[in-house]
VEXMAR-997643 format. One record per residue: residue in one letter; x, y, z of N, C-alpha, C in turn; chain. Coordinates in nm, 2 decimals, decimal comma, always signed. Example, Ala and Ser with C-alpha at 12.3 -4.5 7.8 and 13.67 -1.06 7.14 Angstrom:
2
  r     n_X     n_Y     n_Z    ca_X    ca_Y    ca_Z     c_X     c_Y     c_Z  c
  a   +1,32   -0,57   +0,78   +1,23   -0,45   +0,78   +1,32   -0,33   +0,78  A
  s   +1,28   -0,22   +0,71   +1,37   -0,11   +0,71   +1,29   +0,00   +0,79  A
This chain:
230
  r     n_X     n_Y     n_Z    ca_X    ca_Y    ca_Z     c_X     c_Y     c_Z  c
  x   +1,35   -0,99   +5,34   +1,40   -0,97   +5,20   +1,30   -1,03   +5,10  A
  x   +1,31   -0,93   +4,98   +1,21   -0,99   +4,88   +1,25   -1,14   +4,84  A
  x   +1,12   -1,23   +4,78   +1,15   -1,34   +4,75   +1,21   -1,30   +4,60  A
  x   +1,29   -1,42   +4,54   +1,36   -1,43   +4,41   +1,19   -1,47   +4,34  A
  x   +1,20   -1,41   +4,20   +1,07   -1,43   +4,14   +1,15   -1,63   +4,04  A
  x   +1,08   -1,67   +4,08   +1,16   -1,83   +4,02   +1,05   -1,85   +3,88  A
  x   +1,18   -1,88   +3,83   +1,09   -1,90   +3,67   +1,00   -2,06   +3,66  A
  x   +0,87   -2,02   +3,61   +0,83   -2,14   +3,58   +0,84   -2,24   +3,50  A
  x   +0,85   -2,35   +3,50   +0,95   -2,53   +3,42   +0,83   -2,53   +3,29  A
  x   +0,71   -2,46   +3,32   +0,69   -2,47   +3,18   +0,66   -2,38   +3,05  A
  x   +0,75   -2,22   +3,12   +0,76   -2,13   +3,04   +0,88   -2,15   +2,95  A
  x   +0,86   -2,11   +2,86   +1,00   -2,16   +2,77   +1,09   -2,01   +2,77  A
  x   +1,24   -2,06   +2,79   +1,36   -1,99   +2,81   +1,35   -1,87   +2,71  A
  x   +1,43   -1,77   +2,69   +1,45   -1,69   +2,55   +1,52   -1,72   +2,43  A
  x   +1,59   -1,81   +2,47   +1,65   -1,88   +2,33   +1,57   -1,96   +2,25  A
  x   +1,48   -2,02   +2,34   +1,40   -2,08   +2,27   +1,25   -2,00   +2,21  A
  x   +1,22   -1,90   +2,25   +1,11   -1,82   +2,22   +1,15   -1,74   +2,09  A
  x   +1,31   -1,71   +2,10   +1,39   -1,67   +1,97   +1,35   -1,74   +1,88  A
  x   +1,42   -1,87   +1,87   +1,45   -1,95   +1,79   +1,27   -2,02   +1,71  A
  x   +1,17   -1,98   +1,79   +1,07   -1,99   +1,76   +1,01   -1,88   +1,66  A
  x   +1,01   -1,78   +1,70   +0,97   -1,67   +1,61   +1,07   -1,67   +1,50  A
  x   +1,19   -1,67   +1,51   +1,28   -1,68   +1,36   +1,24   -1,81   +1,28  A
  x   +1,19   -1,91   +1,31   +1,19   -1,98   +1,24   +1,04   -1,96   +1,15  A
  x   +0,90   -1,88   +1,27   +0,80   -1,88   +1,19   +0,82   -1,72   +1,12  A
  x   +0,91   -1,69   +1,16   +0,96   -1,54   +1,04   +0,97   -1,60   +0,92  A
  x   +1,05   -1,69   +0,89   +1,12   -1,73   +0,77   +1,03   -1,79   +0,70  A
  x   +0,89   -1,93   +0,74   +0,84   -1,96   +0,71   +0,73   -1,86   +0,65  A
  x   +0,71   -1,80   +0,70   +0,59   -1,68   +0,65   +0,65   -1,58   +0,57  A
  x   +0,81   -1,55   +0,55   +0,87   -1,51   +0,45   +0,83   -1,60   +0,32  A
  x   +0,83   -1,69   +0,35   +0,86   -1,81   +0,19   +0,70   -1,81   +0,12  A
  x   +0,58   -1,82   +0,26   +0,46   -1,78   +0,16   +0,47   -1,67   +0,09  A
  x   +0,47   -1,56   +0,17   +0,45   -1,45   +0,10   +0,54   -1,43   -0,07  A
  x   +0,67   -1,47   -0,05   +0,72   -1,50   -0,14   +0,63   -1,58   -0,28  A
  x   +0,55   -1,68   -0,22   +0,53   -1,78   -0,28   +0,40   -1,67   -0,39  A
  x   +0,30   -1,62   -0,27   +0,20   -1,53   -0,28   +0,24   -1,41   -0,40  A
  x   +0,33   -1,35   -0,38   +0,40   -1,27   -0,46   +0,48   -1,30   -0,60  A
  x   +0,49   -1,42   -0,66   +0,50   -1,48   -0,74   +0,37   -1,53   -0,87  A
  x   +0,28   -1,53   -0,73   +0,18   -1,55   -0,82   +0,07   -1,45   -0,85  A
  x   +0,11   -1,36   -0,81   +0,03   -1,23   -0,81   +0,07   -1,20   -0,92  A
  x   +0,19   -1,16   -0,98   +0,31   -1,14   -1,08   +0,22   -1,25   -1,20  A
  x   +0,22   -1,34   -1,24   +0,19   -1,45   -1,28   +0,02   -1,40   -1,31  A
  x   -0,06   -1,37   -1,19   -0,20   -1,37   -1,23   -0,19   -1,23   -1,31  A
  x   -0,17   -1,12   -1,30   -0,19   -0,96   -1,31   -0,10   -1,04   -1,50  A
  x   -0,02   -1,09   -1,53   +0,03   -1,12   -1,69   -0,11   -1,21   -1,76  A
  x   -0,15   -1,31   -1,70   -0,27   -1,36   -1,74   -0,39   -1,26   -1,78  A
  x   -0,40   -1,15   -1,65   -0,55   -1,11   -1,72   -0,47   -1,00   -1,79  A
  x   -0,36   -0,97   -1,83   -0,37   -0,87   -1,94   -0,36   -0,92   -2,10  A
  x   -0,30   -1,05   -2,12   -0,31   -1,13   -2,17   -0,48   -1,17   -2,21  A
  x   -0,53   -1,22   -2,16   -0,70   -1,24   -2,18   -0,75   -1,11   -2,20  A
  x   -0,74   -0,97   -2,12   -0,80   -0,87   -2,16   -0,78   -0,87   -2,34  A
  x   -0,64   -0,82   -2,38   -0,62   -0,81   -2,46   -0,68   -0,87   -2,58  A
  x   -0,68   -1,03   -2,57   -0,73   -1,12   -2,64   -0,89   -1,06   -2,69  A
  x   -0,97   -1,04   -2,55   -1,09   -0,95   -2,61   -1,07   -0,88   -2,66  A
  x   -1,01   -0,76   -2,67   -1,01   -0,65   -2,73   -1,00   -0,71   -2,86  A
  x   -0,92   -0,77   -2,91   -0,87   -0,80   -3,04   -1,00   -0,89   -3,08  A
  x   -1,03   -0,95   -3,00   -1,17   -1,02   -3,04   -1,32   -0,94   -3,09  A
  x   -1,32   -0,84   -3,01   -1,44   -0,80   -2,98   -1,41   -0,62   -3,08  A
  x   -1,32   -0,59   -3,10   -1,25   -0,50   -3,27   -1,26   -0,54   -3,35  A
  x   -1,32   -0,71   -3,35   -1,38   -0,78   -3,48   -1,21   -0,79   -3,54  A
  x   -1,11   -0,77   -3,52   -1,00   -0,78   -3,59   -0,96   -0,89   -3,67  A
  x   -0,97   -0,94   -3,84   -0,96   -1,02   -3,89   -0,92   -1,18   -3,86  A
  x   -0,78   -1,09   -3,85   -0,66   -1,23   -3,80   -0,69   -1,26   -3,68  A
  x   -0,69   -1,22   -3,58   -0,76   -1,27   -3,43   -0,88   -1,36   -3,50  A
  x   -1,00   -1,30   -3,57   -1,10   -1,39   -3,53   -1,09   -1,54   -3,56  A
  x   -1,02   -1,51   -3,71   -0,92   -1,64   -3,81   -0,84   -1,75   -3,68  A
  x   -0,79   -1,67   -3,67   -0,71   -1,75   -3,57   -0,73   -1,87   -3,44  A
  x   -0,82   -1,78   -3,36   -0,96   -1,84   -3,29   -1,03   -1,89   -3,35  A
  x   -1,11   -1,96   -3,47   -1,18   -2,07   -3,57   -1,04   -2,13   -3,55  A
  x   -0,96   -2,12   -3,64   -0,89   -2,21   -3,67   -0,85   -2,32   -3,52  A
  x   -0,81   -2,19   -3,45   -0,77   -2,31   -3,33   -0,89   -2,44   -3,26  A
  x   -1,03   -2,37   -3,26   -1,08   -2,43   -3,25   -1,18   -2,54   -3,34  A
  x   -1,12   -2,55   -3,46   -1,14   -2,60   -3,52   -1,02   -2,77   -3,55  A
  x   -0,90   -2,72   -3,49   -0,81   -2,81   -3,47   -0,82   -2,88   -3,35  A
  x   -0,91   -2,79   -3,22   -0,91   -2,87   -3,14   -1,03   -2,98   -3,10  A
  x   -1,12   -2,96   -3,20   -1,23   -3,02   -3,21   -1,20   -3,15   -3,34  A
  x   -1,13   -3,10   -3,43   -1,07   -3,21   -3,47   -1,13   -3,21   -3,64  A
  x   -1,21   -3,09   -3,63   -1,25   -3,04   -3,78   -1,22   -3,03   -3,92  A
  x   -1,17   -3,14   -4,03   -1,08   -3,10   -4,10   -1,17   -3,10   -4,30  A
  x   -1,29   -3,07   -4,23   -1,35   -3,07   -4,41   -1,40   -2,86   -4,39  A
  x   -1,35   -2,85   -4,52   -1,30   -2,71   -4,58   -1,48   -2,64   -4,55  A
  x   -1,54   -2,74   -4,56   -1,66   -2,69   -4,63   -1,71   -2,63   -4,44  A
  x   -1,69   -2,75   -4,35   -1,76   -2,69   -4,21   -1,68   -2,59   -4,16  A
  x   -1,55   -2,57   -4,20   -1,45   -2,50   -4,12   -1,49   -2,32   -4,23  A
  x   -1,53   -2,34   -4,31   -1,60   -2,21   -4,38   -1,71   -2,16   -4,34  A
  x   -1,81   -2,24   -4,29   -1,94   -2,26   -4,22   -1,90   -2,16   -4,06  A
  x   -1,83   -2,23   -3,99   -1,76   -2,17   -3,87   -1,71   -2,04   -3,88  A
  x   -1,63   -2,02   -3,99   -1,61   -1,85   -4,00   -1,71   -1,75   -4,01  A
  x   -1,86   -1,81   -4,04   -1,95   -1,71   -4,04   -2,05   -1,74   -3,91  A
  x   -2,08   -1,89   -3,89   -2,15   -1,85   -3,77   -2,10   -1,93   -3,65  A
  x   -1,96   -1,89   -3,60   -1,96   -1,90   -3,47   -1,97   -1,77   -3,35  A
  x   -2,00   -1,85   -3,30   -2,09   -1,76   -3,18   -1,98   -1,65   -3,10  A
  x   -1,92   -1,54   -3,14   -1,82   -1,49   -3,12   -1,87   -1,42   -2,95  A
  x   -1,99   -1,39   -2,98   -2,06   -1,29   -2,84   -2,09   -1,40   -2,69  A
  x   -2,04   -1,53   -2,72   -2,07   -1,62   -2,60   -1,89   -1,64   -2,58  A
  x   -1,82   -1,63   -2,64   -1,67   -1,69   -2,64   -1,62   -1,54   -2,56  A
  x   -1,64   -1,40   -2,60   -1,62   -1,23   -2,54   -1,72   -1,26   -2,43  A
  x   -1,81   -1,32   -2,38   -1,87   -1,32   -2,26   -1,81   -1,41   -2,15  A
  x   -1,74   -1,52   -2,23   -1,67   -1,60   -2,14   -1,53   -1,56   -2,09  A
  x   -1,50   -1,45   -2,23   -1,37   -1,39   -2,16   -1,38   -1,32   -2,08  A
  x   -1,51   -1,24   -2,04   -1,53   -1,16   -1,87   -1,54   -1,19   -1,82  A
  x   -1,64   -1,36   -1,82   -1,63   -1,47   -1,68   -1,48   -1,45   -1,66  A
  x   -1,36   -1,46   -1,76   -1,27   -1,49   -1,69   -1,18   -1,40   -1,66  A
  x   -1,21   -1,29   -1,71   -1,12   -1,13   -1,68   -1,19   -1,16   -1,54  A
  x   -1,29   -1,17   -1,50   -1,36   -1,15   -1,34   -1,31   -1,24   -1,23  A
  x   -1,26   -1,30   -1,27   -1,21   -1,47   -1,21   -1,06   -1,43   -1,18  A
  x   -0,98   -1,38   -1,28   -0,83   -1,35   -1,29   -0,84   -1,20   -1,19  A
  x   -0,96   -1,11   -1,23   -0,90   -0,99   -1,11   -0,95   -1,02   -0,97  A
  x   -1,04   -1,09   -0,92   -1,08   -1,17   -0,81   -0,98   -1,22   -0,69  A
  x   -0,84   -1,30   -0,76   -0,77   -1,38   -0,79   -0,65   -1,28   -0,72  A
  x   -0,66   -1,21   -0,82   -0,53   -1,08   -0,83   -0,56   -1,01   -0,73  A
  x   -0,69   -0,94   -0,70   -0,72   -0,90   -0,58   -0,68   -0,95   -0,45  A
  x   -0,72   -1,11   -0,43   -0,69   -1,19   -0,27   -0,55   -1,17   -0,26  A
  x   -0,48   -1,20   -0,36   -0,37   -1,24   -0,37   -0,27   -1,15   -0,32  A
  x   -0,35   -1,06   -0,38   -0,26   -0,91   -0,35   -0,24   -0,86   -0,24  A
  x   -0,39   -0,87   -0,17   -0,39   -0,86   -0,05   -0,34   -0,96   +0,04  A
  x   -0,32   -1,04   +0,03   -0,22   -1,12   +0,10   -0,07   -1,11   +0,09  A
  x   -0,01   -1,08   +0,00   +0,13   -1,04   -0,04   +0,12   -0,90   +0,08  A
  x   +0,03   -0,83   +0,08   +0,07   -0,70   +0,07   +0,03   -0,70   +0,26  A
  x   -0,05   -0,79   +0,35   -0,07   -0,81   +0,47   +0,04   -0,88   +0,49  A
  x   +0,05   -1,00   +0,48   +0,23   -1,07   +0,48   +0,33   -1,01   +0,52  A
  x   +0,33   -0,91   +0,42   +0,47   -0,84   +0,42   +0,47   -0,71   +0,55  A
  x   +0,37   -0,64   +0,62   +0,33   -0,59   +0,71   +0,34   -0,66   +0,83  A
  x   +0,29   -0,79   +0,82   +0,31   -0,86   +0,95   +0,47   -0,91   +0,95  A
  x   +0,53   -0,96   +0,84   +0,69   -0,92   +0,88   +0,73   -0,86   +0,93  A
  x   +0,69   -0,71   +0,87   +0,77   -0,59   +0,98   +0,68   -0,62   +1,12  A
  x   +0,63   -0,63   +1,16   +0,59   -0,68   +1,28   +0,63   -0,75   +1,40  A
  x   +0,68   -0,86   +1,29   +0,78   -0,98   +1,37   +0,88   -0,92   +1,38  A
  x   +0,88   -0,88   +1,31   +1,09   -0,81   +1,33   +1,10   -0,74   +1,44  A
  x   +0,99   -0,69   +1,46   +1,03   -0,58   +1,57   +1,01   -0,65   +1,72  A
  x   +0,93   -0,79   +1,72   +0,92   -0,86   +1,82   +1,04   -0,97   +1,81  A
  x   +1,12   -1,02   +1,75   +1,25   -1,07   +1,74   +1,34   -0,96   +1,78  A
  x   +1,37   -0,84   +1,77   +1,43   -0,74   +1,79   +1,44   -0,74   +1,97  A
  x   +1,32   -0,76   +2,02   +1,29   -0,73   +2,14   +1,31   -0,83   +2,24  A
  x   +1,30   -0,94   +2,18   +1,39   -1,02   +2,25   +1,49   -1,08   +2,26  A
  x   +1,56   -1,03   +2,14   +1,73   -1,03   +2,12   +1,78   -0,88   +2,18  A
  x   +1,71   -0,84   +2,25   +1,77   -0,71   +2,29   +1,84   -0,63   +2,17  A
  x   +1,81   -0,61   +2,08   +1,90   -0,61   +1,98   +1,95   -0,44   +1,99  A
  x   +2,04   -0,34   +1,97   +2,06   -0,22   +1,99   +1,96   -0,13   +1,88  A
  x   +1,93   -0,04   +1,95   +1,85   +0,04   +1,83   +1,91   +0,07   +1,62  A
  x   +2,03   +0,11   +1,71   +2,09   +0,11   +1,53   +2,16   +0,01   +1,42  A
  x   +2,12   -0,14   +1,52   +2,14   -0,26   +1,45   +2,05   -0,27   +1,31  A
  x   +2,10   -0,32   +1,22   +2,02   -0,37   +1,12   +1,94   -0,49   +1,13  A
  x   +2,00   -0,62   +1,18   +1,92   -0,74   +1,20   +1,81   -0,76   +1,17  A
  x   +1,74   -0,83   +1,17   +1,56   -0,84   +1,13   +1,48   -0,68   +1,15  A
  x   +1,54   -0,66   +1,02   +1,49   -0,52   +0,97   +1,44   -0,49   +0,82  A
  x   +1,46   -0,62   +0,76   +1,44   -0,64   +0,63   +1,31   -0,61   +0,57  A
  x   +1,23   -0,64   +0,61   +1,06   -0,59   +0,60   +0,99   -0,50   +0,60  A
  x   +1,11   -0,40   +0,71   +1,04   -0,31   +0,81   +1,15   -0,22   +0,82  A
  x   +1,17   -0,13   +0,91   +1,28   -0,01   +0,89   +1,39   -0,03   +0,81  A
  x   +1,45   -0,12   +0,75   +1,57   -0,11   +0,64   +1,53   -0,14   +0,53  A
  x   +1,37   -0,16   +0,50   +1,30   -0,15   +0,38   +1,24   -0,01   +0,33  A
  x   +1,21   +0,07   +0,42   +1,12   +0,15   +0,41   +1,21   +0,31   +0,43  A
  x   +1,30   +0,26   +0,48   +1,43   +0,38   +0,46   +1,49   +0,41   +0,35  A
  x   +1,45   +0,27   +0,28   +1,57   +0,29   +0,15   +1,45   +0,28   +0,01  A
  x   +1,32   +0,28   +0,07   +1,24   +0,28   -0,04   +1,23   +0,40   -0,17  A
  x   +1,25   +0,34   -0,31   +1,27   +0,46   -0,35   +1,11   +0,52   -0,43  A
  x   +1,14   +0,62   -0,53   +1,00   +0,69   -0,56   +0,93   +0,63   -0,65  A
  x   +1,00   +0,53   -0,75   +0,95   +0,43   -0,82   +0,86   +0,34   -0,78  A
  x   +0,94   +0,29   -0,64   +0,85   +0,19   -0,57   +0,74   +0,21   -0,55  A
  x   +0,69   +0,34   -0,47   +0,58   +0,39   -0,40   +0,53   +0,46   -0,54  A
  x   +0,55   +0,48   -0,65   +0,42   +0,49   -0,78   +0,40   +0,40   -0,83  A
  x   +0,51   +0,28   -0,81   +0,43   +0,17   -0,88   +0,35   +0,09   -0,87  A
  x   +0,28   +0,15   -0,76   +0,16   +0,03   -0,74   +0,05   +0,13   -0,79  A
  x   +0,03   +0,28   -0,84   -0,05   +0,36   -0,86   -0,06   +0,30   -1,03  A
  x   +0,07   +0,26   -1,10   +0,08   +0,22   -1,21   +0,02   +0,09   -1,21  A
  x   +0,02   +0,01   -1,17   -0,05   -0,13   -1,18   -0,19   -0,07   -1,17  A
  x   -0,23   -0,01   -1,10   -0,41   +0,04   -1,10   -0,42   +0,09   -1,23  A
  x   -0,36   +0,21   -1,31   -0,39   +0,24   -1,39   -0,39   +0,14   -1,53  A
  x   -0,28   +0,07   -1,50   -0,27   -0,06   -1,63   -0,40   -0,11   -1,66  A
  x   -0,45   -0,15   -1,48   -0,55   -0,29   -1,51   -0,65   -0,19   -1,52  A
  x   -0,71   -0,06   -1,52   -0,83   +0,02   -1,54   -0,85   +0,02   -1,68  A
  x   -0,70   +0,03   -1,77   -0,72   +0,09   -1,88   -0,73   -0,04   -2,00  A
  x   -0,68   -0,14   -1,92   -0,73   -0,27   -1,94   -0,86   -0,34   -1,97  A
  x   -0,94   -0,30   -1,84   -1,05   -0,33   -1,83   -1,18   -0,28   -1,83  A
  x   -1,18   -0,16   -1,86   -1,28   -0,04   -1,89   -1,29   -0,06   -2,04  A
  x   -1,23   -0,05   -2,10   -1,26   -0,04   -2,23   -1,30   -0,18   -2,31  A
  x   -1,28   -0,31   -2,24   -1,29   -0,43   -2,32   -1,41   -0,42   -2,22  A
  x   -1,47   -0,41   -2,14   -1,60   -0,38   -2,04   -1,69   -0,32   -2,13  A
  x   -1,67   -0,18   -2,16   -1,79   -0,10   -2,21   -1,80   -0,15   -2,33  A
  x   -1,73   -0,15   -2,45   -1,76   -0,21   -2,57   -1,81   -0,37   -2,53  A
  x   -1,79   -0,47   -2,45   -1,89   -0,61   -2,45   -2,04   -0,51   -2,44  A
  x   -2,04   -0,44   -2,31   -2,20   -0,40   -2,28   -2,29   -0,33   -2,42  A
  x   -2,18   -0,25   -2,48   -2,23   -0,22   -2,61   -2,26   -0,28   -2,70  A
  x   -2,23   -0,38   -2,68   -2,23   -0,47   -2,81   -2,35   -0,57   -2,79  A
  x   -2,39   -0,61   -2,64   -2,48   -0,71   -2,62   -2,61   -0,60   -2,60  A
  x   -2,56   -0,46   -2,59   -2,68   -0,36   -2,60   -2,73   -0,35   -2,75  A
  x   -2,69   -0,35   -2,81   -2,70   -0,36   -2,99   -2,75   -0,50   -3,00  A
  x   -2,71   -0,65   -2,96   -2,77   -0,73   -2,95   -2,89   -0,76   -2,93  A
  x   -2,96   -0,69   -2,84   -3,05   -0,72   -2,71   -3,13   -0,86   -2,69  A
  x   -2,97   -0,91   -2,67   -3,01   -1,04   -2,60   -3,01   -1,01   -2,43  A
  x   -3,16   -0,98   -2,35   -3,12   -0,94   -2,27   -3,08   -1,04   -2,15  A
  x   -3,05   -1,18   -2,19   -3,03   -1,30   -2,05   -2,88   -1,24   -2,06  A
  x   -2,82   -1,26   -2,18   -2,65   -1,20   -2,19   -2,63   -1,04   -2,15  A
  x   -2,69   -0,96   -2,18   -2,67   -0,84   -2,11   -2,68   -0,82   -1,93  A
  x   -2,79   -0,90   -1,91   -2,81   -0,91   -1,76   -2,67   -0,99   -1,68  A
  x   -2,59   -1,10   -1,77   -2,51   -1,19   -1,70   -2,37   -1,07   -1,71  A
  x   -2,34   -1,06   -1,85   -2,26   -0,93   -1,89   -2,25   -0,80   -1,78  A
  x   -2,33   -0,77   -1,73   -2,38   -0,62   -1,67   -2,32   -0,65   -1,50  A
  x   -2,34   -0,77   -1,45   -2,33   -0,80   -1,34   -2,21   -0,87   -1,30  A
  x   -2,18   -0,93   -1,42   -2,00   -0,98   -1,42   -1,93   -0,84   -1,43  A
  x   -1,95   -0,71   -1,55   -1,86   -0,64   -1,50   -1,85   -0,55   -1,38  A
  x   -1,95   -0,54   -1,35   -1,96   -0,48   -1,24   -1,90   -0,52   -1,12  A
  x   -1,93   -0,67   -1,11   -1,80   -0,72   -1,02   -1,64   -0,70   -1,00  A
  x   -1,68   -0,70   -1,15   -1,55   -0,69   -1,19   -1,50   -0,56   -1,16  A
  x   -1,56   -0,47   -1,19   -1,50   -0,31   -1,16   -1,49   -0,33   -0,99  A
  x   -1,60   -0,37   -0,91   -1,56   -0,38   -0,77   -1,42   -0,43   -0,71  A
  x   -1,40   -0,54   -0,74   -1,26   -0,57   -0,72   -1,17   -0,53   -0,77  A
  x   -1,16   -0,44   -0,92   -1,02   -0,32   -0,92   -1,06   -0,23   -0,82  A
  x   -1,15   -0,16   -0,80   -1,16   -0,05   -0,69   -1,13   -0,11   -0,56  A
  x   -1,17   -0,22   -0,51   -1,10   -0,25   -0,38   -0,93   -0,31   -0,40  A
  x   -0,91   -0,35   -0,52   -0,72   -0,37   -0,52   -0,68   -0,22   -0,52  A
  x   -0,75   -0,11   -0,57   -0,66   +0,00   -0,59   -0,70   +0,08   -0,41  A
  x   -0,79   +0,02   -0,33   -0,84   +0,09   -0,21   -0,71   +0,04   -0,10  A
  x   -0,72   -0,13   -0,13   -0,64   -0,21   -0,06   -0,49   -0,14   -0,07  A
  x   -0,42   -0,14   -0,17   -0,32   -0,10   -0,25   -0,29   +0,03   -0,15  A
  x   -0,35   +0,11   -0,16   -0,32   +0,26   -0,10   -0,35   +0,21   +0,09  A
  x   -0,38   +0,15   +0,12   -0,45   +0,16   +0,23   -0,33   +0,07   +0,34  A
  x   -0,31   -0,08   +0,24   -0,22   -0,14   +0,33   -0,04   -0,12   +0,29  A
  x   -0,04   -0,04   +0,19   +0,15   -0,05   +0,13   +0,17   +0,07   +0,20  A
  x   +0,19   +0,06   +0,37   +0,27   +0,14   +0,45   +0,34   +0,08   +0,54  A
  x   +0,37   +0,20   +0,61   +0,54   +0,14   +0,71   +0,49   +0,05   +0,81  A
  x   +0,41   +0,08   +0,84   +0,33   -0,05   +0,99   +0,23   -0,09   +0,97  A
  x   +0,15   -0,14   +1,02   +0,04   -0,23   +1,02   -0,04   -0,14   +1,10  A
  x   -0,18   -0,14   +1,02   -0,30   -0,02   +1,04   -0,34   -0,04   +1,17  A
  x   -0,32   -0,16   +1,25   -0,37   -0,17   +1,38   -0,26   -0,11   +1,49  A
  x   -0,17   -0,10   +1,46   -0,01   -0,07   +1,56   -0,05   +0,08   +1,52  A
  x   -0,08   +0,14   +1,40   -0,07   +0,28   +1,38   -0,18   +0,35   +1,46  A
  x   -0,29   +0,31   +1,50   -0,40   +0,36   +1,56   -0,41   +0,36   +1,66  A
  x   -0,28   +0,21   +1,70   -0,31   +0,26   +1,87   -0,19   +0,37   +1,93  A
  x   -0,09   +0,40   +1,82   +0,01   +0,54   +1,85   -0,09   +0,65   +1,81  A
């Protein structure tokens, strides 16, 4: 007679291999969560700063007014005569170059971020289906499906254009406060600023094209490695 296959004392039981994966499900729910919050949070920032250039770099009156004055209060400036001096020569084209150091910094930012939210949420459905498998769970159960087949069933057509929409936002965002700096420091020809200018946007354009690459590439039903090997 065959022998009984005897379990080994230091394999762990299935309740406990359960109770393991649900707990790092949940846990890796709450980053992502956490990731996803601040993605939200970074993508308002740089449209916020984008903007700010634009209005800056349009020469737009009240913007420029506004920016002296503020920094004129935070420096602590209060004789009429220097704060008049500053309306004519402060250095507006170093303050518009600092705002693409930081348009570059915020899409950088927005990019990891994104891509984290957007892997996270893939390896969810992932887990789910390995919780599933060892809860024996029945095929047409819902249970740890929330990520993964009871997300993606009920996904609607909004959903899946809205992330085409977020590309377009931050393009139309950052293309145009981009080419007018290059133009402007080309009309300058200060060329240490055009060289720093030229190479910060360009970065910058690289990481919208990899958020909008990422974006199409990873916001599907499984995870690109499970799909290749079906």
């Amino acid at each position: 007679m065959p022998k009984e296959k005897k379990e080994s004392p230091d394999q762990p039981s299935q309740p406990v291999i359960v109770d393991v994966l649900a707990t790092h499900y949940q846990k890796t729910f709450e980053v992502a969560y956490e990731n996803w919050k601040e993605r939200n949070r970074l993508f308002v920032f740089l449209v916020i700063t984008a903007g700010l250039g634009l209005l800056l770099i349009l020469r737009v009156p009240e913007a420029n007014s506004l920016l002296v004055d503020f920094i004129a209060k935070f420096l602590g400036i209060d004789d009429p005569l220097r704060k008049s001096q500053l309306y004519t020569t402060f250095p507006f084209d170093i303050v518009l170059s600092m705002i693409l150091v930081a348009m570059f910094y915020l899409m950088q930012r927005l990019y990891s971020t994104n891509l984290s939210v957007m892997r996270h949420y893939l390896y969810l459905g992932a887990v789910e289906k390995e919780i599933r498998e060892n809860l024996n769970l029945p095929p047409g159960s819902i249970s740890f499906t929330r990520e993964g087949k009871y997300y993606w069933d009920r996904r609607m057509v909004m959903q899946t254009a809205s992330k085409w929409y977020y590309i377009f936002v931050l393009f139309v965002i950052l293309i145009p406060f981009i080419v007018l700096k290059l133009q402007a420091d080309w009309l300058s020809r200060n060329w240490l600023i055009i060289l720093v200018d030229f190479t910060v946007s360009l970065m910058t354009f690289l990481y919208w094209a990899e958020y909008a690459y990422s974006a199409f590439k990873l916001d599907v039903r499984k995870m690109p490695v499970e799909q290749l090997k079906k």
